[in-house]
N, CA, C and O atoms as a GROMACS GRO file, in nm:
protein
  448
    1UNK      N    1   0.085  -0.117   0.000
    1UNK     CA    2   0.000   0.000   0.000
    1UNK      C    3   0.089   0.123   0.000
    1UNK      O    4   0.191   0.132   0.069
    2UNK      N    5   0.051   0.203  -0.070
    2UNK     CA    6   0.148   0.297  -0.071
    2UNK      C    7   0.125   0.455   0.026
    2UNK      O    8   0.014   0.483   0.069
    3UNK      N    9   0.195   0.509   0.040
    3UNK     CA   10   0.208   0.593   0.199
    3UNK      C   11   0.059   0.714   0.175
    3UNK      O   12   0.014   0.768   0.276
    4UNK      N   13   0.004   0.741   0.051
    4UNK     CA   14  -0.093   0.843   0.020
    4UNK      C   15  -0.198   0.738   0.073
    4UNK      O   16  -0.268   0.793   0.159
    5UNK      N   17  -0.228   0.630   0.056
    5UNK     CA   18  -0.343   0.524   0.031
    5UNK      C   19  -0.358   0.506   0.150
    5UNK      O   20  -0.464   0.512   0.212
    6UNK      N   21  -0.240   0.479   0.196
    6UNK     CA   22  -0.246   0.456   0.362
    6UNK      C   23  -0.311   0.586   0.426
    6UNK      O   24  -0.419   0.579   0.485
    7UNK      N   25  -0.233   0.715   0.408
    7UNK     CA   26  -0.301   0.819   0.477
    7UNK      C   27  -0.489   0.822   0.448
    7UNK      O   28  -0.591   0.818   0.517
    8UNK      N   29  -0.458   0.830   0.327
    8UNK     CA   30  -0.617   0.840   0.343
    8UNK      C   31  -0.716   0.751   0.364
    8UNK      O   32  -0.834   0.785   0.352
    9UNK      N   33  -0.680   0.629   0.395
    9UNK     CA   34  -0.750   0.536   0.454
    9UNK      C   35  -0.773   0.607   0.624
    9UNK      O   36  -0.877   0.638   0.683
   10UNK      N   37  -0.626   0.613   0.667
   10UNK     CA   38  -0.640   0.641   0.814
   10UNK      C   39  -0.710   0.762   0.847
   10UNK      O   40  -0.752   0.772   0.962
   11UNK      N   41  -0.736   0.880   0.742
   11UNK     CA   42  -0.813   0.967   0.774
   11UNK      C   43  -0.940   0.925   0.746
   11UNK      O   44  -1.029   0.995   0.794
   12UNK      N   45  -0.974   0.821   0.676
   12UNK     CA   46  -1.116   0.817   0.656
   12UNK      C   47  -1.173   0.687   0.853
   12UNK      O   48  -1.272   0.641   0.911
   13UNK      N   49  -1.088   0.692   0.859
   13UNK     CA   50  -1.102   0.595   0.977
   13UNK      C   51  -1.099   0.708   1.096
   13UNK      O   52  -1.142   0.672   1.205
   14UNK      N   53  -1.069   0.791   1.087
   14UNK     CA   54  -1.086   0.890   1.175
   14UNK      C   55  -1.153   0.960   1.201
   14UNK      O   56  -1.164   1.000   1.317
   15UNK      N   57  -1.249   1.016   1.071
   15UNK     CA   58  -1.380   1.091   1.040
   15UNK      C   59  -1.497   0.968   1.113
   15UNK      O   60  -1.577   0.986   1.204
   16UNK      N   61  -1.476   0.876   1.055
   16UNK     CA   62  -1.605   0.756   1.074
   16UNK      C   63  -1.618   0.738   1.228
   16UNK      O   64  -1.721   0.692   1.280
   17UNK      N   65  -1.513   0.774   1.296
   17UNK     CA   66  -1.542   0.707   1.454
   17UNK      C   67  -1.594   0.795   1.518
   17UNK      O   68  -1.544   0.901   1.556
   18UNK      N   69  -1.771   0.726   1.545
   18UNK     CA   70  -1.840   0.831   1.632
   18UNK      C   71  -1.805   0.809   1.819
   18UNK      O   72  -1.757   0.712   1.876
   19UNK      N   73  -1.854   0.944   1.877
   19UNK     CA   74  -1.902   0.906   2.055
   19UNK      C   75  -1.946   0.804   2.067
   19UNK      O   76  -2.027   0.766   1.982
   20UNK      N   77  -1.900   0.694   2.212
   20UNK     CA   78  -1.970   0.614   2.211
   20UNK      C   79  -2.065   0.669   2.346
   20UNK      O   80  -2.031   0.662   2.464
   21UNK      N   81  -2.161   0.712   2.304
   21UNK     CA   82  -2.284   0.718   2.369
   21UNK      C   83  -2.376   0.662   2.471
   21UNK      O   84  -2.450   0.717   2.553
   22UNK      N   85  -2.354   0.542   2.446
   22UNK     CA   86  -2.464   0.411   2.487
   22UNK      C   87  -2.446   0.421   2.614
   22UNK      O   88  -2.331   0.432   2.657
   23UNK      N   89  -2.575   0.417   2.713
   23UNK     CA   90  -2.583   0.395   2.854
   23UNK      C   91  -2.701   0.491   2.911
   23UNK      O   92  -2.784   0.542   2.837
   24UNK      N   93  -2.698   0.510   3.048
   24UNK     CA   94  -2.724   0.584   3.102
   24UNK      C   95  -2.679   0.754   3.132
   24UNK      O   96  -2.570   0.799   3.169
   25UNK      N   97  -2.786   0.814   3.104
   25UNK     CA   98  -2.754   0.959   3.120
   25UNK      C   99  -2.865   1.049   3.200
   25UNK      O  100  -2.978   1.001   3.209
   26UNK      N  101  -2.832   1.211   3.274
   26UNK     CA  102  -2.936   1.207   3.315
   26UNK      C  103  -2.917   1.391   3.225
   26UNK      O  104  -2.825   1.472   3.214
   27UNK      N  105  -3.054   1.384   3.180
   27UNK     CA  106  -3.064   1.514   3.138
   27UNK      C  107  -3.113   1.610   3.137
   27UNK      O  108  -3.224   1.577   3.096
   28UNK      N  109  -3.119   1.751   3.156
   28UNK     CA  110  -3.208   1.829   3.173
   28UNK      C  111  -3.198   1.958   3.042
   28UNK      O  112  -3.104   2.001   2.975
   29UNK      N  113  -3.337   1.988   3.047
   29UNK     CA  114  -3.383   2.086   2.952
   29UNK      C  115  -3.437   2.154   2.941
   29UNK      O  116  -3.554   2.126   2.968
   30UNK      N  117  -3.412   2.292   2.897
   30UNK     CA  118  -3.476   2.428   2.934
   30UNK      C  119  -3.630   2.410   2.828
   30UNK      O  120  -3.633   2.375   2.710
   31UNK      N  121  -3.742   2.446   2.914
   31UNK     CA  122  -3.839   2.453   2.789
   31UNK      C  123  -3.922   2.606   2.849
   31UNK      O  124  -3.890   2.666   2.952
   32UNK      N  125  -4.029   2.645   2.757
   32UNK     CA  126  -4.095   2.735   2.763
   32UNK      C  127  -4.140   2.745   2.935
   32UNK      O  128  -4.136   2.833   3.020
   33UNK      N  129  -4.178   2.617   2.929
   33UNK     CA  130  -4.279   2.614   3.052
   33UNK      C  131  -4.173   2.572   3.242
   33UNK      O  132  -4.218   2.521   3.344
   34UNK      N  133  -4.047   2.616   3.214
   34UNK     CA  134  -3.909   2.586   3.324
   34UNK      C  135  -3.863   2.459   3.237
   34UNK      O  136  -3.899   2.395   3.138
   35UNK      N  137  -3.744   2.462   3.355
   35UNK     CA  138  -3.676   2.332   3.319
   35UNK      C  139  -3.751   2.157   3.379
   35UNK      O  140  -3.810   2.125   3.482
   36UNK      N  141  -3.713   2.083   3.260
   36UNK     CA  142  -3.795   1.938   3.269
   36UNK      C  143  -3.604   1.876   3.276
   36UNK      O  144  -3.510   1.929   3.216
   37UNK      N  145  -3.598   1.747   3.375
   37UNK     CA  146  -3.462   1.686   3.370
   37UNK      C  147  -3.566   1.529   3.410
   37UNK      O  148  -3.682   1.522   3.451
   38UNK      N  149  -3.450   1.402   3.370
   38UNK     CA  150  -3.505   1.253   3.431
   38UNK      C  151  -3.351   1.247   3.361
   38UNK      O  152  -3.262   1.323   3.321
   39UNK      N  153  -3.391   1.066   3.378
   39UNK     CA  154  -3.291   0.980   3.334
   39UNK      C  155  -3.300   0.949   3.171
   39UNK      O  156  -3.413   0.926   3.128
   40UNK      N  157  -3.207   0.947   3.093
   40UNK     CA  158  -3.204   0.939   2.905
   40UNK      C  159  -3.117   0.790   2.911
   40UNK      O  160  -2.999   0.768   2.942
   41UNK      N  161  -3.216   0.706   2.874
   41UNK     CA  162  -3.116   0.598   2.858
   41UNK      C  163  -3.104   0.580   2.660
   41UNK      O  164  -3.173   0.600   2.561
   42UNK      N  165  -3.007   0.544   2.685
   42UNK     CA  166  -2.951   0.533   2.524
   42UNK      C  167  -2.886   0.440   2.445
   42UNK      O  168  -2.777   0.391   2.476
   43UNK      N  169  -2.956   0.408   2.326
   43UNK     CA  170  -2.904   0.286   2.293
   43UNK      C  171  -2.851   0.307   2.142
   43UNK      O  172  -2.915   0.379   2.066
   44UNK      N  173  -2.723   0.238   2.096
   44UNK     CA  174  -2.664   0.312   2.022
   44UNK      C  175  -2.630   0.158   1.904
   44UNK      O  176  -2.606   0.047   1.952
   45UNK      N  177  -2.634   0.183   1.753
   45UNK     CA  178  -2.599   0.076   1.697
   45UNK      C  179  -2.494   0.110   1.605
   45UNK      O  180  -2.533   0.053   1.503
   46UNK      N  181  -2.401   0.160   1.580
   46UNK     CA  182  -2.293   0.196   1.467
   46UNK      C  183  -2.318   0.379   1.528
   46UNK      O  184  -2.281   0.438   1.629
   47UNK      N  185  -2.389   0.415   1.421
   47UNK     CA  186  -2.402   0.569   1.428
   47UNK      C  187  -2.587   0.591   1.508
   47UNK      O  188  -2.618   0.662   1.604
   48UNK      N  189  -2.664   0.515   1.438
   48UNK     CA  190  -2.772   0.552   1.478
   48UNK      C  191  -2.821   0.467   1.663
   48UNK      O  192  -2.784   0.365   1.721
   49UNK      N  193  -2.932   0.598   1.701
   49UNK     CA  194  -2.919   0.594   1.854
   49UNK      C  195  -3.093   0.566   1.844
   49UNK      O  196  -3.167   0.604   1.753
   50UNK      N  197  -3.124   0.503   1.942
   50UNK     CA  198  -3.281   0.489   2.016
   50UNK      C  199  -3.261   0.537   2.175
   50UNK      O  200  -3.152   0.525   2.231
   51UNK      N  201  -3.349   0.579   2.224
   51UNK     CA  202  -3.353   0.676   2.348
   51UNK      C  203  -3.436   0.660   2.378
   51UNK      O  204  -3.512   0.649   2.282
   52UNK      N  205  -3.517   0.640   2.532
   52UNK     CA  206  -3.585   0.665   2.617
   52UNK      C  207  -3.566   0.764   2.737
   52UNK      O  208  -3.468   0.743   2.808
   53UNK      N  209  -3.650   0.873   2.768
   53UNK     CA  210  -3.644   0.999   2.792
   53UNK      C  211  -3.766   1.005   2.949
   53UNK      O  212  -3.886   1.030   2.933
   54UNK      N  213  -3.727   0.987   3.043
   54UNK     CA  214  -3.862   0.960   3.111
   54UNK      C  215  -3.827   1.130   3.242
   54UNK      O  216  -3.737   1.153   3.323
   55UNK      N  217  -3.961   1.216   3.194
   55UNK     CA  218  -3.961   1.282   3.278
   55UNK      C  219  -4.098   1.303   3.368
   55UNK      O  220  -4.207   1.252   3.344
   56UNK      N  221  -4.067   1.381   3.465
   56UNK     CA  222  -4.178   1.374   3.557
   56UNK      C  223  -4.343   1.446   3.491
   56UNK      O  224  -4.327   1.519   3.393
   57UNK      N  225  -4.429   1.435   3.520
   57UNK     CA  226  -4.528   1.525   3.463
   57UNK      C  227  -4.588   1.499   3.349
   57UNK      O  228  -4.708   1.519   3.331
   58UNK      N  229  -4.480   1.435   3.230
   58UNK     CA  230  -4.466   1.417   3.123
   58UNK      C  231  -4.495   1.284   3.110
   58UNK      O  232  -4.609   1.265   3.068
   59UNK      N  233  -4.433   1.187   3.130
   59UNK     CA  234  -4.410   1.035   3.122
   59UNK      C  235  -4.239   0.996   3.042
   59UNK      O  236  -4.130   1.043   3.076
   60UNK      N  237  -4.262   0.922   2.960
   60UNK     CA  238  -4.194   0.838   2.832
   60UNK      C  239  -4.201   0.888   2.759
   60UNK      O  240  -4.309   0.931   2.720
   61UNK      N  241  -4.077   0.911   2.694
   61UNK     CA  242  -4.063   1.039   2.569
   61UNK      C  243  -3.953   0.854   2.484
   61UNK      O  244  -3.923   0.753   2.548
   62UNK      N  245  -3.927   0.881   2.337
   62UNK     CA  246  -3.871   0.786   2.245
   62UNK      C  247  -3.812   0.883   2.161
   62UNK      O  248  -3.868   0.966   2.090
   63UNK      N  249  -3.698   0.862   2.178
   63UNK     CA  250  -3.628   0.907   2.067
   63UNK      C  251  -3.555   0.865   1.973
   63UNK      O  252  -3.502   0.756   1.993
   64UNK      N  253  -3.532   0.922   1.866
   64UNK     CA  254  -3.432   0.842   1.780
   64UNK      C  255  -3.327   0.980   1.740
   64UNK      O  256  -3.354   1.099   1.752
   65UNK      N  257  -3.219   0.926   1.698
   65UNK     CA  258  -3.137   0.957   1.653
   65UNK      C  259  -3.014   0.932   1.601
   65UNK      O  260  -3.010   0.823   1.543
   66UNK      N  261  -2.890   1.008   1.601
   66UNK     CA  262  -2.749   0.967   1.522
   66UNK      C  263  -2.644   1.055   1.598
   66UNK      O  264  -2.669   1.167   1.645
   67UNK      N  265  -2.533   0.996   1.605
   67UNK     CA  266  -2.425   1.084   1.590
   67UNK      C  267  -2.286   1.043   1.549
   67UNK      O  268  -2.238   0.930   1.554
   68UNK      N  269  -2.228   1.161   1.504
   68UNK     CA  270  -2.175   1.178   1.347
   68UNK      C  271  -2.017   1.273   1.439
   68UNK      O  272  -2.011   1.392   1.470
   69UNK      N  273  -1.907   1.158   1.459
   69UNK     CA  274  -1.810   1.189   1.554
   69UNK      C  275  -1.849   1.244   1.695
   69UNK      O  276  -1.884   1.168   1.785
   70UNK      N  277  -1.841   1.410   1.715
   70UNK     CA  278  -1.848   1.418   1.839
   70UNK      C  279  -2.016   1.553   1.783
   70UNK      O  280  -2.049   1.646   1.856
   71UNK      N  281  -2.055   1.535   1.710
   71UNK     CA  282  -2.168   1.588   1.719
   71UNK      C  283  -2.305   1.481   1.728
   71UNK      O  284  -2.312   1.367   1.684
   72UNK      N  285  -2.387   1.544   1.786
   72UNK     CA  286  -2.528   1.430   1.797
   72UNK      C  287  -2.634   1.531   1.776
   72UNK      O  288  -2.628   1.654   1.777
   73UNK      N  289  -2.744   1.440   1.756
   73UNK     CA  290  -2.883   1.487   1.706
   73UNK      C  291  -2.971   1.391   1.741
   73UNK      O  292  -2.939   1.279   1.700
   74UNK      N  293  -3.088   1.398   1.814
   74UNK     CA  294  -3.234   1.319   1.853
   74UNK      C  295  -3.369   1.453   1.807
   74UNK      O  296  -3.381   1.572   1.779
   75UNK      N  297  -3.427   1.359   1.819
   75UNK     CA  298  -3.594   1.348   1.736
   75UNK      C  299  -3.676   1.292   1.872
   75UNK      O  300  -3.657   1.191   1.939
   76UNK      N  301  -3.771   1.395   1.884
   76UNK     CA  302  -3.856   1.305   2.008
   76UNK      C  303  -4.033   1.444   1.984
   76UNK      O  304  -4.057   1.565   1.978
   77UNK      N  305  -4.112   1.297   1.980
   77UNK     CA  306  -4.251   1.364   1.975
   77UNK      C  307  -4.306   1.373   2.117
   77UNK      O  308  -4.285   1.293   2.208
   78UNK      N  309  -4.395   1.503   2.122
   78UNK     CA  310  -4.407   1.568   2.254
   78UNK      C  311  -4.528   1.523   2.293
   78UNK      O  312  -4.628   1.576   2.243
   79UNK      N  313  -4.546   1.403   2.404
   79UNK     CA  314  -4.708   1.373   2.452
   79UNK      C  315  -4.814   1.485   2.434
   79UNK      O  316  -4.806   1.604   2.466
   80UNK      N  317  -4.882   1.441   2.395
   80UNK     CA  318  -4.994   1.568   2.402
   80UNK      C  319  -5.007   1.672   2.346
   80UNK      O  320  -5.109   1.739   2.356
   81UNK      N  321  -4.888   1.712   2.264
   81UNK     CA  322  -4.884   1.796   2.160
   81UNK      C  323  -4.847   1.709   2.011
   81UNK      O  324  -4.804   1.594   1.996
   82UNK      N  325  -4.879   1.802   1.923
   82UNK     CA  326  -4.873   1.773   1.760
   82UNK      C  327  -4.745   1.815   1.756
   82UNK      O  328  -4.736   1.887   1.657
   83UNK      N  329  -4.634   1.807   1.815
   83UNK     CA  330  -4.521   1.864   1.778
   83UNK      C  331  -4.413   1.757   1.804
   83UNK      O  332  -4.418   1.669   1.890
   84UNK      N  333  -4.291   1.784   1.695
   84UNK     CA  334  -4.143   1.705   1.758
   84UNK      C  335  -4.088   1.794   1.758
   84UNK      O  336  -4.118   1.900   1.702
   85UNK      N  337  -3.996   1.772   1.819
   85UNK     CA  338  -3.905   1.835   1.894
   85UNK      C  339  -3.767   1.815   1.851
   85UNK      O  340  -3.709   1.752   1.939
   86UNK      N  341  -3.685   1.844   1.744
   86UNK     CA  342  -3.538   1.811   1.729
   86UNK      C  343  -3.439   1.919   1.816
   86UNK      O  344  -3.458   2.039   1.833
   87UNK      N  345  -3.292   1.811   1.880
   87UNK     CA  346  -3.209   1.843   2.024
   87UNK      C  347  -3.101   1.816   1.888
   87UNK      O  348  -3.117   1.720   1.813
   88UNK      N  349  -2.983   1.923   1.868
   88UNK     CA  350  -2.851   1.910   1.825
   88UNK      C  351  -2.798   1.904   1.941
   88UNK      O  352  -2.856   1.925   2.048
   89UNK      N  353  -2.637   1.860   1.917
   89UNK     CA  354  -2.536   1.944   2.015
   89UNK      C  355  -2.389   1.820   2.014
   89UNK      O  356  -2.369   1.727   1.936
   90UNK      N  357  -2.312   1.862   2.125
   90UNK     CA  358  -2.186   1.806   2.106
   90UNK      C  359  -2.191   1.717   2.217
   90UNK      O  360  -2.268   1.724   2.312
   91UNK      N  361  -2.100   1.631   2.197
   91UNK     CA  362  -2.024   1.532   2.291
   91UNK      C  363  -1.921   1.571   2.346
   91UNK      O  364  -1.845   1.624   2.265
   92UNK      N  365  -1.873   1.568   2.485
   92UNK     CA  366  -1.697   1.586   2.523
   92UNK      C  367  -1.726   1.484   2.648
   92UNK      O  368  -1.778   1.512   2.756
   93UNK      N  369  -1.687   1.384   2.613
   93UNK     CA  370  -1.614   1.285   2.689
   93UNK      C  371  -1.781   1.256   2.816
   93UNK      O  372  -1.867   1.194   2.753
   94UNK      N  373  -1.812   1.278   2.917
   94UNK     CA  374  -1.957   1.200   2.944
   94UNK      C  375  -2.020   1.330   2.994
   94UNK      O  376  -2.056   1.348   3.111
   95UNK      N  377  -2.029   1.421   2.891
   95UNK     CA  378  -2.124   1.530   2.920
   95UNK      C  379  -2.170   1.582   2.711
   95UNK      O  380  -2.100   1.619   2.617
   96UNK      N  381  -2.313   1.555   2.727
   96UNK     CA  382  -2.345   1.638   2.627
   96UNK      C  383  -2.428   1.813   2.610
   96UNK      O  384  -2.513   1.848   2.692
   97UNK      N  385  -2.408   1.857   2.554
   97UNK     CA  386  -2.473   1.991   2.519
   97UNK      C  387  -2.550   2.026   2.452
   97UNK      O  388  -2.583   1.934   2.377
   98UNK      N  389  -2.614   2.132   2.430
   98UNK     CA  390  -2.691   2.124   2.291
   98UNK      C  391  -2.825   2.239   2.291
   98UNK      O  392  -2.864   2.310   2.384
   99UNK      N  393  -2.855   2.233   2.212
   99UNK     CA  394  -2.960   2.360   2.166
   99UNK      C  395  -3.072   2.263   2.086
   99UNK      O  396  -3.043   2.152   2.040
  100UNK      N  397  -3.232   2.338   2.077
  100UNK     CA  398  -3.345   2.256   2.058
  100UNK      C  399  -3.430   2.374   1.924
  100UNK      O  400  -3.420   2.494   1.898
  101UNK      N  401  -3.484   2.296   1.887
  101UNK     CA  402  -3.579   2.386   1.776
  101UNK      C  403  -3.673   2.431   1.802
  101UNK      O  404  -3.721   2.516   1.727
  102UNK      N  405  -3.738   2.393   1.922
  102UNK     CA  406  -3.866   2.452   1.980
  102UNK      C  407  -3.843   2.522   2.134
  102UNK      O  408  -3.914   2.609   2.185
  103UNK      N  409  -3.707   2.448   2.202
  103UNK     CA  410  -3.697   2.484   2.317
  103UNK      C  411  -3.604   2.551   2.366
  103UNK      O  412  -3.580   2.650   2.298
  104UNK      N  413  -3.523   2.538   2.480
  104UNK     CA  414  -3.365   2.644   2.508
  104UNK      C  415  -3.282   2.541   2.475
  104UNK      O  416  -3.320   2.469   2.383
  105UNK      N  417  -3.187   2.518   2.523
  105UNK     CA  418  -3.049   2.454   2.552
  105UNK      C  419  -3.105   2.306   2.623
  105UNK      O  420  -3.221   2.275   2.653
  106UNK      N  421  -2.988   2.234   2.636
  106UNK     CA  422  -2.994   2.118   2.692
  106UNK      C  423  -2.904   2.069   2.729
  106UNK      O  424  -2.805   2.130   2.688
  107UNK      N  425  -2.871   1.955   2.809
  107UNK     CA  426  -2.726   1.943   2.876
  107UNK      C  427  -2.765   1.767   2.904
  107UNK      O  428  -2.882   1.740   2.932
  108UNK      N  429  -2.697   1.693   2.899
  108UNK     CA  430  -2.672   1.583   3.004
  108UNK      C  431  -2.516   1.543   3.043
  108UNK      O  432  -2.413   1.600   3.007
  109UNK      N  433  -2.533   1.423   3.130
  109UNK     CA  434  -2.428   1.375   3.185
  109UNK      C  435  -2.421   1.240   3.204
  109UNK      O  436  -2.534   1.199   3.230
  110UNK      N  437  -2.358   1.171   3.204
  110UNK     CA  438  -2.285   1.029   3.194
  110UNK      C  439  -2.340   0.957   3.385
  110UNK      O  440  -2.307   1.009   3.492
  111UNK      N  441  -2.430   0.827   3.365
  111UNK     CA  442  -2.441   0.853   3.504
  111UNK      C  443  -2.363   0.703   3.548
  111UNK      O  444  -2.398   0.617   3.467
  112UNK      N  445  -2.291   0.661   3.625
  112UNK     CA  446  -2.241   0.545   3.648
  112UNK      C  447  -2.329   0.437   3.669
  112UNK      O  448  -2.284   0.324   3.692
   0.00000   0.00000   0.00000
């Protein structure tokens, strides 16, 4: 293999490796109506993620989503309203961040 082929193999191996995500998290999120926080458990298969979201008041929230190195993105429909709700934001090591399309900011954390 020659030393270009090699590099760009190893950069393409570098782009491809997402956060590993998967587990328990607990998260909270600014919405219109104060902040809503529970436990986000997360289940992760290559890139794409399934989520369960359980907050108080609310119930069981399902989410789906992806993430794409150290950025992530979920999808979650809002009980009782006609609305979803898409959450961007980043990964750094067992804390995520992030901003919402309907709501404020968002944050979780890695829970043991």
């Amino acid at each position: 293999m020659s030393g270009g082929a090699f590099s760009l193999l190893a950069q393409d191996t570098i782009h491809s490796e997402s956060a590993k995500v998967a587990g328990n998290w607990k998260m909270s999120m600014e919405t219109p109506h104060g902040t809503v926080s529970g436990p986000l458990e997360v289940k992760q298969e290559g890139s794409k993620l399934t989520a369960t979201y359980e907050v108080d008041h609310i119930g069981s929230m399902s989410l789906t989503g992806k993430v794409d190195g150290k950025k992530i993105s979920f999808s979650m429909a809002i009980p009782g309203a006609d609305m979803t709700l898409t959450l961007t934001g980043t990964i750094d090591g067992d804390k995520m961040t992030g901003s919402s399309d309907h709501a404020g900011s968002w944050n979780a954390t890695r829970q043991q």
